[in-house]
C-alpha positions in Angstrom: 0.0 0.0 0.0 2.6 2.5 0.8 4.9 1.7 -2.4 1.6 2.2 -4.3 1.0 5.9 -2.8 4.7 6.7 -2.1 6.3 5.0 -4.8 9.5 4.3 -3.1 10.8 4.4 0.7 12.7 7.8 0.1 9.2 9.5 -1.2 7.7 8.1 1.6 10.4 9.5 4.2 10.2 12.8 2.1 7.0 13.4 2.9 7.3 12.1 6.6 10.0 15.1 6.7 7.9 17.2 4.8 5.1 17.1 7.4 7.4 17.3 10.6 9.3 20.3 8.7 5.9 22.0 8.6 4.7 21.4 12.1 8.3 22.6 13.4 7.4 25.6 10.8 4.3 26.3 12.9 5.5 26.0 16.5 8.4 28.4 15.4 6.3 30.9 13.5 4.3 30.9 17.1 7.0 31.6 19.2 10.1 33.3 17.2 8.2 36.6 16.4 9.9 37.5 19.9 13.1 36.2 19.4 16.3 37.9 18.1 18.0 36.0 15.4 20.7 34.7 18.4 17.5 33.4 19.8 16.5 31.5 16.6 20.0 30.1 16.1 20.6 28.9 19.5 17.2 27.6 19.4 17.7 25.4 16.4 21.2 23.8 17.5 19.7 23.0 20.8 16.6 21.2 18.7 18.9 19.8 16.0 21.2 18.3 18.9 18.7 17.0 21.0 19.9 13.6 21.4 16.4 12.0 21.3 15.8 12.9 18.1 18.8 11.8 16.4 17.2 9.0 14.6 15.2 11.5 12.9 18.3 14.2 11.5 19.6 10.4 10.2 17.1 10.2 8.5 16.6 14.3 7.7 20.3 14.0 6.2 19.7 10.6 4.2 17.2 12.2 2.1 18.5 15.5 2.0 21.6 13.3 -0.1 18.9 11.4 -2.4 17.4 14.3 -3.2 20.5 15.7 -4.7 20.9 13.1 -6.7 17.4 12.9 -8.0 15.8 16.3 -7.3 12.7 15.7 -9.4 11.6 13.2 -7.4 12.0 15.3 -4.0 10.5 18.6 -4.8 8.2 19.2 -1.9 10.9 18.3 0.4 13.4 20.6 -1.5 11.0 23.7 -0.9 10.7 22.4 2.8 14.3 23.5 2.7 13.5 27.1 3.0 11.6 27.2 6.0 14.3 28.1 8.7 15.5 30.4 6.3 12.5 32.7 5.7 12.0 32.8 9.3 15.8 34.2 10.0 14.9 36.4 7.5 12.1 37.9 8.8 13.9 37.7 12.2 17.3 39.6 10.7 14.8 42.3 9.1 13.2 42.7 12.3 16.6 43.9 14.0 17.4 46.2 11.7 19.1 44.6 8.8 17.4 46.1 4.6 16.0 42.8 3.0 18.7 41.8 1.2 21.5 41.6 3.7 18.9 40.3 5.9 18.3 37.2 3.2 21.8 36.8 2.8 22.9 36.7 6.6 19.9 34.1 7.1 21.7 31.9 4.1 24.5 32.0 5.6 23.4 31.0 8.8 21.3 28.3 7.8 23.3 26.7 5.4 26.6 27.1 8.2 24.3 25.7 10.7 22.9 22.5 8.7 26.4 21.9 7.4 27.6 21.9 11.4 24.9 19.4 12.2 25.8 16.9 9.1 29.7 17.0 10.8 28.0 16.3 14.6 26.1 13.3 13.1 29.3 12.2 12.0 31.5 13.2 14.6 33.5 11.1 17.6 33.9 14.7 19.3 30.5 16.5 18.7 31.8 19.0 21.6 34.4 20.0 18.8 31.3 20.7 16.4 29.2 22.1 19.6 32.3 24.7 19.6 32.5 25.7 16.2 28.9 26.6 16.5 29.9 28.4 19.8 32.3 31.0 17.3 29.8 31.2 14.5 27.1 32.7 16.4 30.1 34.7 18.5 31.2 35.7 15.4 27.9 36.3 13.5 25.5 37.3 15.7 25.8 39.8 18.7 24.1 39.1 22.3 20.4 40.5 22.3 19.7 43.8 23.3 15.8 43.2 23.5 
């Protein structure tokens, strides 16, 4: 039944992922309109490092790799991608930053972030990763004034 409606195991996984994506979407869009864009990043590494849901960034990070390889066949999941970073966006605009630096900085961010988490997966020494995250946001993003 499932290879009938999914078509494969990795469709079926993308759109497991595509659903969580969009219900992390929603409890951040109900609670970052507060935050500063420190916030949100600190906030994402604790989520993405939670130990319990390791399992699932496996699983994140195995079909983020498929779908490079076949991208047609994991569209919705591609457009999932942009979730965290249209919410720094709107987060880096908030505190100050004109839209396009604002989109940039979130890029950045995002894309340092997810590549961090793809080395802690992989990593004997996370506390190494855990410490290059430490100096991007040191670097990147000053304490919150609010």
């Amino acid at each position: 039944m499932l290879a009938y409606y999914f078509g494969t195991r990795e469709a079926l996984l993308a759109t497991v992922l595509s659903a969580l994506r969009a219900e992390e979407r929603e409890a951040l869009y109900s609670t970052a309109r507060t935050w500063s864009l420190r916030d949100a990043a600190l906030a994402m590494w604790a989520y993405y490092t939670d130990p319990d849901r390791r399992a699932e960034h496996q699983a994140f990070f195995y079909v983020y790799a498929r779908a490079l390889q076949q991208p047609e066949l994991f569209t919705e999941f591609a457009a999932s991608l942009n979730a965290w970073v249209d919410v720094t966006t709107e987060l880096a605009v908030a505190e100050g930053d004109d839209d396009d630096t604002a989109a940039r900085r979130a890029q950045l961010l995002v894309s340092a972030v997810r590549g961090l988490l793809i080395d802690r997966l992989m990593s004997t020494t996370p506390e190494r990763v855990d410490a290059a995250f430490d100096l991007l946001i040191e670097s990147m993003l000053q304490p919150s004034r609010r």
